[in-house]
C-alpha angles and dihedrals in degrees: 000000000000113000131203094004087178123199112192135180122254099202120054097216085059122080130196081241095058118109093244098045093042087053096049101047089034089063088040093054097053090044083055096041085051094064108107105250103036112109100180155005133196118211131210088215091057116108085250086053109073091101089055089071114080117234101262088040102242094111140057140139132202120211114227123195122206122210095245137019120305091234087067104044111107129245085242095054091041088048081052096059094041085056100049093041087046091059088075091054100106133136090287097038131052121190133220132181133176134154133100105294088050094051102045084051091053089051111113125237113247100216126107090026089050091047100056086042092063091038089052100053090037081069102041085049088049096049087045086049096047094241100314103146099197086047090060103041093049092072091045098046086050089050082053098051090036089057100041090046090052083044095055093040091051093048091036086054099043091057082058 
């Protein structure tokens, strides 16, 4: 479930009530509602949201459920949300989005950085070694066990 997915206008003279920015989040907010995955999505602009407009108008959020639990939606689904809630962001109109599913699909992918790293401290071990090669690779393999196991406690203790 994303929380708090604010959209805020960018001008003062403009309100969320306004035509042009109603338009434009209205049309936002069904190409968001549109996303697989997505089950609903609460409008501002809704009878029941009123309260999700501030009191001078420049800011409101709309709050969008997924069908499962954020932890499980995938970064492509998430990237399509993103997507779909950015179309809105215009001159009049500014988008913000947070919650879960937003966050796990901004987290960056390890890979090459990690790599070199390895690679790096592999030939610093090696130098230090003098060129053993079990002798290097013991103090890595034990970083990498070190660092799944702390991964797995972490995630195992945060379901807790």
């Amino acid at each position: 479930m994303i929380k708090a997915t604010a959209l805020r206008a960018a001008l003062r003279e403009q309100r969320f009530r306004s035509a042009p920015v109603r338009t434009a989040v209205t049309t936002a907010l069904a190409k968001v509602g549109a996303v697989p995955g997505v089950e609903t999505v609460a409008s501002p602009y809704a009878k029941a949201g009123s309260a999700q407009i501030s009191r001078d108008g420049t800011i409101a959020f709309a709050v969008v459920s997924w069908d499962k639990q954020a932890a499980q939606v995938t970064t492509a689904d998430a990237d399509k949300l993103i997507k779909a809630a950015q179309s809105a962001d215009s001159a009049t109109v500014h988008v913000s989005l947070s919650g879960q599913s937003i966050t796990n699909s901004e987290r960056p992918d390890p890979g090459f950085t990690v790599a070199v790293g390895v690679i790096a401290a592999l030939a610093v071990l090696l130098v230090i070694f003098g060129g053993a090669v079990l002798a290097a690779l013991l103090p890595l393999l034990g970083a990498i066990v070190a660092l799944v196991l702390g991964n797995s406690l972490i995630g195992l203790l945060s379901h807790a």
